[in-house]
N, C-alpha and C positions, 0 to 999 in steps of 0.2 A: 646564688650565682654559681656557676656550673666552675671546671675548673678545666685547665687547659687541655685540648684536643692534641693527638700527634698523628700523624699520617699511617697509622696501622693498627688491629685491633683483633678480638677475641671468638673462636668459633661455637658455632651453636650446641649445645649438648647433643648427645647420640640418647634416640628414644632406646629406653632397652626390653619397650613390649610389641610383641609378635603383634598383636590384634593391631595398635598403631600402624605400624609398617602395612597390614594389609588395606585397612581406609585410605593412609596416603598413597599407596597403586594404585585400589580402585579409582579414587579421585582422581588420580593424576593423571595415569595414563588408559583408560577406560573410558570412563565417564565423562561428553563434552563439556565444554566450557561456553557460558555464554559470552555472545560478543560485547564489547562496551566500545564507549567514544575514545578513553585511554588504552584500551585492548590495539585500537587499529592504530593510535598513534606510537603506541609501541612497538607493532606490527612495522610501521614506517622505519621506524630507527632500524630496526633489525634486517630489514632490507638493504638500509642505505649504507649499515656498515658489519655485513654477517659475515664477508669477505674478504675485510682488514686484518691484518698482522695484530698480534699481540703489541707488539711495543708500539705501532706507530698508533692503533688504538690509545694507549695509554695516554700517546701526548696531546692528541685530540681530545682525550677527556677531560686532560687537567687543563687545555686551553678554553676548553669549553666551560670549565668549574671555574673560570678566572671571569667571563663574560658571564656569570649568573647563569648562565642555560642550563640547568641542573636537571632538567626531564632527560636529557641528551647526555648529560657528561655521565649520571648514574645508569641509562641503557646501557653506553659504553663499557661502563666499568662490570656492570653485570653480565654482559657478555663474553669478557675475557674473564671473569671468575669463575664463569661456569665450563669454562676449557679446563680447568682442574682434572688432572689425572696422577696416579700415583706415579706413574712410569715416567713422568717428566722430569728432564733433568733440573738443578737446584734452583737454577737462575729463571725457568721458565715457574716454579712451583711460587717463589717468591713475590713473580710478577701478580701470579693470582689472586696470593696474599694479598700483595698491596691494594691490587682494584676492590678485592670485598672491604677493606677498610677505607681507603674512599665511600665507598657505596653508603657504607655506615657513615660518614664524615658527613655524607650529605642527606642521609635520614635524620639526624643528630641534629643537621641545622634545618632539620623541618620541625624536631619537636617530635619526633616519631620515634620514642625511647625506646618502644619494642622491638621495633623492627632495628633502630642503631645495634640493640644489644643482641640480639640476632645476629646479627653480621659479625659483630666484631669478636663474639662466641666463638663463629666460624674460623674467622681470620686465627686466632690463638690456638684454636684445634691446629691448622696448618701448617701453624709458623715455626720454623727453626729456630735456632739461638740468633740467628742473624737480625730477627724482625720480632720473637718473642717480646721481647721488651717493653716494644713501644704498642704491642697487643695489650699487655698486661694494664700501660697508663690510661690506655683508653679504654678502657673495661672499668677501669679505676671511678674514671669519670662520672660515666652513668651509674656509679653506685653513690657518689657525691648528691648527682642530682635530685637524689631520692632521699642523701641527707641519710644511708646508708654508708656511715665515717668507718664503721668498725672493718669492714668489708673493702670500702676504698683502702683504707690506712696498707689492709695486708697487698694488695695486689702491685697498689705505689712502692712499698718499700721493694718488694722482686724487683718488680722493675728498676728502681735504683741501682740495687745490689746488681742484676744482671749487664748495668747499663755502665755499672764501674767494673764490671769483669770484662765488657768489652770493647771497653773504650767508646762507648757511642754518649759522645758527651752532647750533644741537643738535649738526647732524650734523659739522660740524666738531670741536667736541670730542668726540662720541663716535668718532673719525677720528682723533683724538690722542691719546687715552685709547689704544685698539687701538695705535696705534704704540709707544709708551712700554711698554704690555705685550709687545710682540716684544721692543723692545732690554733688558728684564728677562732674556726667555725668552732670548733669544741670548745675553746676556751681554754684547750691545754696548751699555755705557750711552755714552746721546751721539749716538746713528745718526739719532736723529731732530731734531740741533740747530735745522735749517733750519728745519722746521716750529712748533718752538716757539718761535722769535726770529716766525716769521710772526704767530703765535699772539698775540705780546705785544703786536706793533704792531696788531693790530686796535683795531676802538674797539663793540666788543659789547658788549652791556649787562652791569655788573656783578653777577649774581645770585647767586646760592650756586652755581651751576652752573661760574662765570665764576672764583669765587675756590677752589672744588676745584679747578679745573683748575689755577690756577695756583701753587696748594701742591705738587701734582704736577709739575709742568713742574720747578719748583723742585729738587725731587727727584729728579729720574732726571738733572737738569743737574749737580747736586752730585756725587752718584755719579759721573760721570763723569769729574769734577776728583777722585777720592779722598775725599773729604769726607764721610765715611761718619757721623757723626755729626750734621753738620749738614743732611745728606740725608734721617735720621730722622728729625730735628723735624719739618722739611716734610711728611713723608708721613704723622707723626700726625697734622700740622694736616691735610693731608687729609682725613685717616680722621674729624676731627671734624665735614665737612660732607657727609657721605655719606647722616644718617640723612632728607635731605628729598629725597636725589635718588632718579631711575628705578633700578631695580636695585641698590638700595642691599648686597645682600646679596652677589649678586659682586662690588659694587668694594671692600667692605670685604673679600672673602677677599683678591681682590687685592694690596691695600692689608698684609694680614697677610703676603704671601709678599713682597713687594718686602723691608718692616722684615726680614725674617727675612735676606733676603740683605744685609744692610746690614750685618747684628750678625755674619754670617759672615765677612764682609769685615775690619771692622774687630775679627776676631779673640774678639770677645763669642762665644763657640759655645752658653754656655749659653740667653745670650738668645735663641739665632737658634734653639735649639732651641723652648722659651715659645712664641714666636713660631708657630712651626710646629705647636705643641700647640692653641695657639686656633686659628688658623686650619682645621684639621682638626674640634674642637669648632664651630663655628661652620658649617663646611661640612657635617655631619652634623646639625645642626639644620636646616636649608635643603634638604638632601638633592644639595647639590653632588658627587655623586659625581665628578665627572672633578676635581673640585679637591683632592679626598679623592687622587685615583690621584697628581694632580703633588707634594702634600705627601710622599708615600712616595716620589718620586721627588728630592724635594731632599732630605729626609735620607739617600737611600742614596749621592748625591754628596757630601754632609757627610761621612759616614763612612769613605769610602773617601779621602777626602782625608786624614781622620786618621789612617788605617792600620786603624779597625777593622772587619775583615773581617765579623767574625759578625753587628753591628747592621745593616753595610751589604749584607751576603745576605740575612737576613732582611725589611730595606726593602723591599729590589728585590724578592723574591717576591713581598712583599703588593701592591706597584705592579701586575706582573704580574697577579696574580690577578684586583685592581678595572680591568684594563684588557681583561682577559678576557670581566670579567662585561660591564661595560659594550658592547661591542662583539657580545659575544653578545645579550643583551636589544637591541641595536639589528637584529640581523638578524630576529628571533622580530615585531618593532614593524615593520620594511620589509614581510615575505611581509604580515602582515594587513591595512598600510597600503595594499598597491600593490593588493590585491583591490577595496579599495574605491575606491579613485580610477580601475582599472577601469573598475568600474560606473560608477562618474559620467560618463567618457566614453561609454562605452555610451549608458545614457540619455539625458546630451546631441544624441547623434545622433539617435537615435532617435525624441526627445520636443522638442528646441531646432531642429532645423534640417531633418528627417524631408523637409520638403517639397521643400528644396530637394535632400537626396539624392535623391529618386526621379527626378527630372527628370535628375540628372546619371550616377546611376548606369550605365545602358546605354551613354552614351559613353563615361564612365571606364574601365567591362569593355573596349568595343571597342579603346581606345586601349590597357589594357594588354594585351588580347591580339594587337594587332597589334607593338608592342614584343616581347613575347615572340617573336612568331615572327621578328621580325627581331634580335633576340639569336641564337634557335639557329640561324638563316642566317648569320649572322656569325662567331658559335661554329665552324660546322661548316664554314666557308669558309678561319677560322682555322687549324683542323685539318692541312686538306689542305696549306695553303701549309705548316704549320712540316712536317710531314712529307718533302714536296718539299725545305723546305729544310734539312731535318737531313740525307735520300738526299746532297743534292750536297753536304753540307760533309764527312759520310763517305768519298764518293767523292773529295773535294781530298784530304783528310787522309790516305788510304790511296795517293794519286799521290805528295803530298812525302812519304810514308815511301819509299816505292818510289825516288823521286829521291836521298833522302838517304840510302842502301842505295849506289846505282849509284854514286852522287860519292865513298863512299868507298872503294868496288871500284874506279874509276879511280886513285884517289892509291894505292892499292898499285900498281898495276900498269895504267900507260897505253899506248894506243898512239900509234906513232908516225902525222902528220899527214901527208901529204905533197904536194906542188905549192903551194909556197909561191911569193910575188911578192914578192920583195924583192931588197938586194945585199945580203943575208946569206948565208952557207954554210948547207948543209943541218943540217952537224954543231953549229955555232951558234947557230943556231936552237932545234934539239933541246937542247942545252945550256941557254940562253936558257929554254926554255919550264918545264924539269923545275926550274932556280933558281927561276922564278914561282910554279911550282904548291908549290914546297917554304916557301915565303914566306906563300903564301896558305891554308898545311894548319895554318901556325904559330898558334894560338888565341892567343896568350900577343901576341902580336907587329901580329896583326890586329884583337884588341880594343883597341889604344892611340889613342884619340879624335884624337889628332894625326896617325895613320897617314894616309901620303898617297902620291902617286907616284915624288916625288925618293925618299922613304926607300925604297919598293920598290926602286927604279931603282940607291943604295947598296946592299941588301943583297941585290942577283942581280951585282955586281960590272958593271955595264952603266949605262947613259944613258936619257936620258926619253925620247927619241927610240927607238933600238932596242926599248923595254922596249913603249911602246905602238902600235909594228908587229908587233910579236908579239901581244899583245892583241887589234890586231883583225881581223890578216890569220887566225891561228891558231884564237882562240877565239869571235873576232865579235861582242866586247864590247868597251867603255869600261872604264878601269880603276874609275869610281865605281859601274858595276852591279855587276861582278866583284866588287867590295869589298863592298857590300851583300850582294850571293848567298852569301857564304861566310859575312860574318857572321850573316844570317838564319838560314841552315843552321844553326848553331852554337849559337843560339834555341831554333830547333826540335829540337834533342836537350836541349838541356838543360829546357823545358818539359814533356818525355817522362820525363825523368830525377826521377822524383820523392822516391827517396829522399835524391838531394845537393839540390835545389832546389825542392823542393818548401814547403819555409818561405818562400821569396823571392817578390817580387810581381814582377809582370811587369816593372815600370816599370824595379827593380832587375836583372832578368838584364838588360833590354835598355841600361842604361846600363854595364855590364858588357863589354860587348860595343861599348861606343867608343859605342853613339848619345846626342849631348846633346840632341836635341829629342825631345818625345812623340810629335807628330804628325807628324813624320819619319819614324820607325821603325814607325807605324800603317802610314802609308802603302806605307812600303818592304817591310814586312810581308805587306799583302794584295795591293801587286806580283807579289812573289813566291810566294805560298804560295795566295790567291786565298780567303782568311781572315782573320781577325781575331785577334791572340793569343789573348782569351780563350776565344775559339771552338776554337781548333787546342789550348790545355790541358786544354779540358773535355774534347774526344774525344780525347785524349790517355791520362788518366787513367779513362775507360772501354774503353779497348783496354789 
């Protein structure tokens, strides 16, 4: 069950890609439109009232939204929304606001979520602090519908908050009424404390409005202490001042389904059952189908709580079923609805603003086709460089395979170096060199983050001193590249090796291998390798 509508809503996001913005010209204002049977009835409306004033439209619409005529009261309203201009003064911008969120008010009661949320997107892009508000609730709504609580909860509490910074007490309690229906729906009675202690220190006129509310407040606060009985009273007394408010028909389903979970609560199953039987009665005189679908859905939690399987399959079917239907009949109401609101852009352009497209057109074309051509120069300049630079990461990658081939054809079988400077002997040296290389083949030994040169210079049975005269008269390295080079090596087979390591993220082989910084091992990485790991994995796992 949806949760209360207010007379204003939220605007549609701003696309932020170029290619967008050019399909929606072409389409729109290029490319014909074909005609339909609601194309020309739309066409009729736009005739009959293209003419009319802003406001006196306005009242036309809502008398027309009072008589059901909703093809006519939503042309209306789309007409004076699409009078939208920056340059208008506040009261004229406001008016605009309001008609999109009508507009939306009357997609919403087609069941056409998309298109309400559309609108009411709009309307909030739009809207000042004067009408923000009651955008925010009704954004609120259709995120309820969808049973999207975490989302409703924030947009309802703005609204609150905004709605007690300006005094716009309707939409305050309809902004509290909404919240109180989440912590029902959730299950968190109490989520909404803050707001309703806010609520009490107001000093709003006391109306029937003022004292529903605060038999409610009452109620969902009791519920929260346990007080499951004295939580009912409150919410009858509710339900006794419903029949002079706006939408007295959802609050009193409402009102049926809180009492029902109350009597569940406090262990009454038969009452919470009653409870749920009017409520359903009542929603089918109204024609509340989605309040029809949540009734079947809190009995089939009733039952299943109790152990009985068969009422609670049976429940949930039928939930399913009316959640089927409804959502089907909402897609069969969008294809028909979005035909004709179509047209009405259509026409708008066509017949609202015609003179100023002609004038703008020719530059528009030029501009997107000069865009265009500088996209496929760009595309195609694209191209060539990643190709270039896929050739040379091929060509690195297939060098450190070759290197890391040759390094391990050395550690079998090296040769000796000869003309050495040092007062080392030849054969000590030679000695010297094969305990280094036999230290540095060691994985086990070379991946310990604390490995350093004393421990090399320990485990070749030799000194720091001899150990890195060998190093660099021999090999023509420092012991911290050496260290690197082997462990990179070591990387780079195991990033190769995809059936032992291929679960592993890079971060983990490379901390694996003794490096504790990220950007250490980046860097030591494309030192040696003249890549990037993720680059050397991917061509890795393509070869």
């Amino acid at each position: 069950m949806p949760a209360i509508l207010v007379p204003i809503l939220e605007r549609e996001q701003k696309t932020a890609f170029f290619a967008h913005f050019i399909v929606i010209f072409i389409f729109s204002h290029i490319l014909p439109v074909a005609a339909s049977d609601d194309n020309a009835e739309f066409a009729s409306y736009y005739e009959e009232y293209k003419n009319v004033p802003s406001e006196k439209l306005f009242e036309i619409a809502a008398q027309l939204g009072l008589t059901d005529n909703l093809d006519r009261a939503s042309a209306c309203y789309h007409i004076i929304s699409s009078r939208y201009d920056d340059r208008m003064d506040s009261a004229d911008k406001q008016l605009c606001t309001y008609s999109l969120n009508r507009e939306g008010v009357i997609a919403f009661i087609r069941s056409d979520y998309t298109k309400a949320y559309q609108l009411f997107s709009r309307a909030i892009t739009q809207a000042d602090d004067s009408c923000r508000h009651e955008c925010l609730n009704n954004l609120a709504v259709i995120y309820s519908i969808f049973k999207d609580y975490d989302k409703a909860r924030k947009y309802l509490e703005e609204s609150f908050d905004l709605s007690l910074k300006m005094r716009a007490w309707y939409n305050l309690l309809t902004a509290l009424h909404n919240l109180i229906y989440i912590d029902f729906a959730t299950e968190k009675y109490g989520a909404s404390a803050e707001r309703i202690e806010a609520f009490r220190q107001t000093d709003m006129p006391h109306d029937n409005d003022y004292h529903y509310a605060v038999h409610l407040c009452n109620g969902a606060m009791l519920m929260a202490d346990s007080r499951y009985a004295e939580s009912i009273a409150e919410l009858n007394a509710a339900l006794e001042k419903t029949d002079s408010l706006l939408q007295a028909d959802r609050l009193k389903a409402d009102l049926y389904q809180y009492i029902a979970q109350a009597c569940f609560l406090m262990g009454s199953e038969q009452q919470g059952l009653d409870w749920l039987d009017l409520c359903e009665q009542h929603a089918r005189q109204y024609d509340l189908y989605d309040v029809i679908r949540d009734v079947y859905w809190q009995r089939a939690r009733h039952y299943e709580t109790t152990g009985n399987r068969s009422l609670a399959k049976e429940a949930r079917y039928k939930y399913m079923e009316i959640k089927d239907s409804l959502f089907n009949a909402s897609e069969y109401g969008k294809i028909k609805d979005m035909l004709l609101y179509n047209e009405m852009e259509k026409h708008e352009r066509q017949m609202i603003r015609y003179d100023v497209e002609r004038k703008m057109r020719t530059t528009v074309i030029a501009i997107i086709g000069i865009a265009l051509l500088l996209t496929l120069a760009l595309l195609a300049w694209t191209i060539v460089l990643n190709r270039r630079l896929s050739k040379r990461n091929k060509d690195l990658y297939k060098k450190n395979v070759e290197y890391l081939n040759a390094t391990e054809n050395e550690r079998i079988q090296r040769n000796t170096i000869k003309g050495y400077r040092s007062n080392l002997s030849e054969e000590r040296r030679s000695q010297l060199v094969e305990r280094i290389q036999a230290v540095l083949d060691d994985v086990d030994i070379i991946s310990a983050a604390d490995f350093n040169l004393d421990r090399l210079s320990a485990l070749t049975d030799s000194n720091v001193k001899y150990v890195s005269q060998v190093l660099n008269e021999t090999m023509g390295k420092s012991f911290t590249t050496l260290l690197n080079e082997h462990r990179i090596n070591e990387v780079c087979k195991r990033l190769a090796d995809h059936e032992h390591y291929g679960q592993l993220s890079i971060e983990a082989i490379a901390e694996s291998m003794g490096f504790r910084s990220r950007s250490h091992f980046a860097d030591n990485f494309r030192t040696v390798t003249g890549l990037t790991p993720s680059q050397y994995r991917r061509l890795a796992r393509q070869n």
